[in-house]
C-alpha positions as CSV (number, residue, x, y, z in Angstrom):
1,X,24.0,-27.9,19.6
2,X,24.2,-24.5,21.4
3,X,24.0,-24.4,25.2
4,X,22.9,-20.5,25.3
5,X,22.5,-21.0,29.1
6,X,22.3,-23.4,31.9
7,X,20.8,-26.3,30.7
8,X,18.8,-24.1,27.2
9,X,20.6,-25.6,24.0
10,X,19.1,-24.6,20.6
11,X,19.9,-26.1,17.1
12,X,19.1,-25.3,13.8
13,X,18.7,-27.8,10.9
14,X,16.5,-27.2,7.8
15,X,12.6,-28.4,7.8
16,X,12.5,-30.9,5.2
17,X,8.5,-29.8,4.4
18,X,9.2,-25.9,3.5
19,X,13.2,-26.8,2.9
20,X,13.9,-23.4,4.9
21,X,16.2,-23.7,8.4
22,X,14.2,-23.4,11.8
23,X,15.0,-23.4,15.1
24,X,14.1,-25.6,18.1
25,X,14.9,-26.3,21.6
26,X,15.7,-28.2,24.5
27,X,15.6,-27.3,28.2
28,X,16.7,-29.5,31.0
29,X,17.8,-27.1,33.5
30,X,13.7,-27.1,34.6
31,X,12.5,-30.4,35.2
32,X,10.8,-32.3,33.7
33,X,13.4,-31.7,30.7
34,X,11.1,-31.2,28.0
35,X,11.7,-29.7,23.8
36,X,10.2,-26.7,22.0
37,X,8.8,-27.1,18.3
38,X,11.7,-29.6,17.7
39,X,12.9,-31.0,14.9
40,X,16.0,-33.9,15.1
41,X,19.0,-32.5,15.5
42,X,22.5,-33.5,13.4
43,X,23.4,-35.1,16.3
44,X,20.7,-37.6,15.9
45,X,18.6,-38.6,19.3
46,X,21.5,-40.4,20.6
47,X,22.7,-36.6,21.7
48,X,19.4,-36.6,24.0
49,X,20.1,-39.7,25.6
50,X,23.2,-38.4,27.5
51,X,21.1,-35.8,29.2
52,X,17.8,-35.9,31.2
53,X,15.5,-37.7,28.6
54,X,12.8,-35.1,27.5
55,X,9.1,-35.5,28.8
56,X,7.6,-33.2,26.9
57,X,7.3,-31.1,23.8
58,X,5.7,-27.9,23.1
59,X,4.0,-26.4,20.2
60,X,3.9,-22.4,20.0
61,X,1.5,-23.1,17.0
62,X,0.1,-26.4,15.6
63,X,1.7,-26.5,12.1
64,X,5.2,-26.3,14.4
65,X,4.6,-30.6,15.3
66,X,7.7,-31.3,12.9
67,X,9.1,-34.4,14.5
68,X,7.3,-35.1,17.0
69,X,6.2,-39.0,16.3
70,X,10.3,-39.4,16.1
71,X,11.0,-38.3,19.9
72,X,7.6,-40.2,20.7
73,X,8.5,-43.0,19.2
74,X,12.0,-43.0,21.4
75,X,11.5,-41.0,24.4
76,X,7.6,-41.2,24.9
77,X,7.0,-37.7,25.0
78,X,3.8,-35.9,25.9
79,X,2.8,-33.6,23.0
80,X,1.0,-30.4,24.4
81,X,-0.8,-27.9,21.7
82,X,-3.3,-25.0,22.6
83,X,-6.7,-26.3,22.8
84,X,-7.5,-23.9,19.5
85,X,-4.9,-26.0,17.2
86,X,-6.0,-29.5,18.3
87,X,-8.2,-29.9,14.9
88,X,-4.3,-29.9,13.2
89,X,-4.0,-33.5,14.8
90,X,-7.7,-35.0,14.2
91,X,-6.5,-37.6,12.2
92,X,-5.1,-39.4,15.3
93,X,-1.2,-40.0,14.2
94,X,-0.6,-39.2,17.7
95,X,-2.0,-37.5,20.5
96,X,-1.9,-34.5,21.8
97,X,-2.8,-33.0,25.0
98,X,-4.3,-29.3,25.2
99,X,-3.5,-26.5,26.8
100,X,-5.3,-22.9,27.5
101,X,-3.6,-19.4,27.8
102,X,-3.0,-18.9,31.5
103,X,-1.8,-22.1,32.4
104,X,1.2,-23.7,33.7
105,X,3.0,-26.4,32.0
106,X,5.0,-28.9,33.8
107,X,8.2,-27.9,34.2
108,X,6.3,-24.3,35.4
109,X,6.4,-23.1,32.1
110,X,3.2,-20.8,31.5
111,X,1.5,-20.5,28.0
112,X,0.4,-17.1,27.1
113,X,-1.6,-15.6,24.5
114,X,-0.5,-13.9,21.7
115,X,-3.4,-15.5,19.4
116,X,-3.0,-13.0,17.1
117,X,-1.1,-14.7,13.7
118,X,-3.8,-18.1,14.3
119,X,-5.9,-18.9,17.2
120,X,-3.7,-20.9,19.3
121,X,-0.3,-18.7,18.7
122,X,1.4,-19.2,21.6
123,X,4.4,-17.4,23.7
124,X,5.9,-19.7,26.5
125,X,7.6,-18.3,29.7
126,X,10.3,-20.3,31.0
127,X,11.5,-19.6,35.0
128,X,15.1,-20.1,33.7
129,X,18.1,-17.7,34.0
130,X,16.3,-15.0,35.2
131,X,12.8,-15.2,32.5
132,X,13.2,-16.9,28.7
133,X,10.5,-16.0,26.5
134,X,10.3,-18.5,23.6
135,X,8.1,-16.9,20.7
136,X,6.6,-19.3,17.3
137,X,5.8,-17.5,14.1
138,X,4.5,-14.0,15.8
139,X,8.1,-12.4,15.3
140,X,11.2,-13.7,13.9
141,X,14.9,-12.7,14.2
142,X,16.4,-12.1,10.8
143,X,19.9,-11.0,10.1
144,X,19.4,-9.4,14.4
145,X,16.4,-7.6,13.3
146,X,13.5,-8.4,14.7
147,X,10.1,-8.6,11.9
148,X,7.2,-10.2,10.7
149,X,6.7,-13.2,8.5
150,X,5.9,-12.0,4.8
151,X,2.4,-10.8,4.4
152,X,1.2,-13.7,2.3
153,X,1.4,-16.0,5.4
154,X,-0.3,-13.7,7.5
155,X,-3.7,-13.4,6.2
156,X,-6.3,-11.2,4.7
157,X,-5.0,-7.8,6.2
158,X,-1.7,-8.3,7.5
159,X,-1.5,-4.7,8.6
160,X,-4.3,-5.3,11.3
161,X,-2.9,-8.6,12.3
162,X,0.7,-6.9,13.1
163,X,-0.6,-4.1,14.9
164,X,-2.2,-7.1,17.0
165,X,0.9,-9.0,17.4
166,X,2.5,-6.0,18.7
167,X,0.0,-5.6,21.1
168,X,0.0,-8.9,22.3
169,X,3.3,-9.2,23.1
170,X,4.1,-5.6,24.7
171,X,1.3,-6.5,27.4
172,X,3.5,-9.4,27.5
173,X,6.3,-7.4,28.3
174,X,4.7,-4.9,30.9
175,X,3.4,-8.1,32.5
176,X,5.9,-10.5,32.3
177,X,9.4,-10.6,33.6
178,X,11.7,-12.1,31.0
179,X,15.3,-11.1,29.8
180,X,15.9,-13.9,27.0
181,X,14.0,-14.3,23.4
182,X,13.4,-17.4,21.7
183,X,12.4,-18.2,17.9
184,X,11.3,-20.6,16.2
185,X,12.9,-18.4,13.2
186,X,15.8,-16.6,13.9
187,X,18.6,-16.4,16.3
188,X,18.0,-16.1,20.2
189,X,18.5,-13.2,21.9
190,X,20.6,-13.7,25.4
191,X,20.0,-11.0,27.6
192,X,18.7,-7.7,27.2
193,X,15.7,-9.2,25.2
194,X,12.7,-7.9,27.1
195,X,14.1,-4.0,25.9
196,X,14.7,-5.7,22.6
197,X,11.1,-7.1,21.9
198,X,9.7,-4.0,23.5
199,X,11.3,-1.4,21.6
200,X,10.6,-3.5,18.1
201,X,6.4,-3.1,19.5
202,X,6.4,0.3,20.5
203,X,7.6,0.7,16.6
């Protein structure tokens, strides 16, 4: 576990579906304390139990649920997945409670649209340590450059959807007042990130 700022650890451990490593998150420096598109870290969930038990977990994108029935079953989290991904969970494992673009999660964290990748792609802004932007499967951090996701996971004309992505996310920036990145693939980027995602979109 990685404590990139106040109360912001990220770990990395490898998804045991697509056997690649991903990233996830916990934040307890807003309260509630709540996860990001976690999976169990190799601490175990003993780790979380020294620390403000989470309330929460948040999906930038459905398919990002991973282990979510685990920290249910332990901590009684509230699952919370944009309204336009809820037909991932129909089968009723567990449930799931939907969000829209423009609102604000508990812990003041506010869900906003970058829908460009799948309908409920969503980028989260955390009022921590002066703005963290926490981003799914839209961009990803590889090697400390920012790209895409190969184009046989984006869809039927990849080009279009990554001019979209682009888009999305630089009205995000000339919105938005954030100086941190966070992936769900890739390294995080402490400080200076806003420049960083901005200059990769203006590409």
């Amino acid at each position: 576990m990685n404590e990139l700022l106040p109360g912001i650890f990220h770990w990395r451990v490898s998804h045991p579906d697509i056997h690649i490593e991903v990233d996830s998150y916990y934040v307890s420096s807003l309260n509630p304390a709540f996860l990001i598109d976690p999976l169990v870290p190799q601490e175990g969930l003993d780790w979380f139990r020294e620390r403000p038990a989470p309330q929460h977990i948040y999906l930038t994108n459905r398919l990002h649920d991973r282990h979510c029935r685990r920290f249910i079953k332990d901590f009684g989290v509230t699952v919370w997945c944009h309204q336009a991904g809820l037909h991932e969970f129909a089968d009723g494992s567990f449930d799931v409670t939907a969000f829209r673009f423009g609102d604000e999660l508990p812990g003041g964290v506010r869900a906003l649209a970058v829908n460009r990748l799948c309908p409920e792609e969503t980028a989260l802004l955390l009022p921590s340590a002066g703005g963290v932007l926490a981003i799914g499967d839209a961009i990803i951090n590889e090697d400390g450059e920012l790209g895409f996701v190969p184009d046989t996971l984006i869809g039927d004309d990849p080009p279009a959807v990554k001019r979209g992505l682009k888009a999305a996310l630089l009205q995000i920036c000339q919105q938005e007042t954030f100086d941190h990145l966070l992936f769900a693939h890739g390294d995080p980027i402490i400080g200076g990130g806003k420049n960083t995602l901005r200059t990769f979109c203006q590409r």
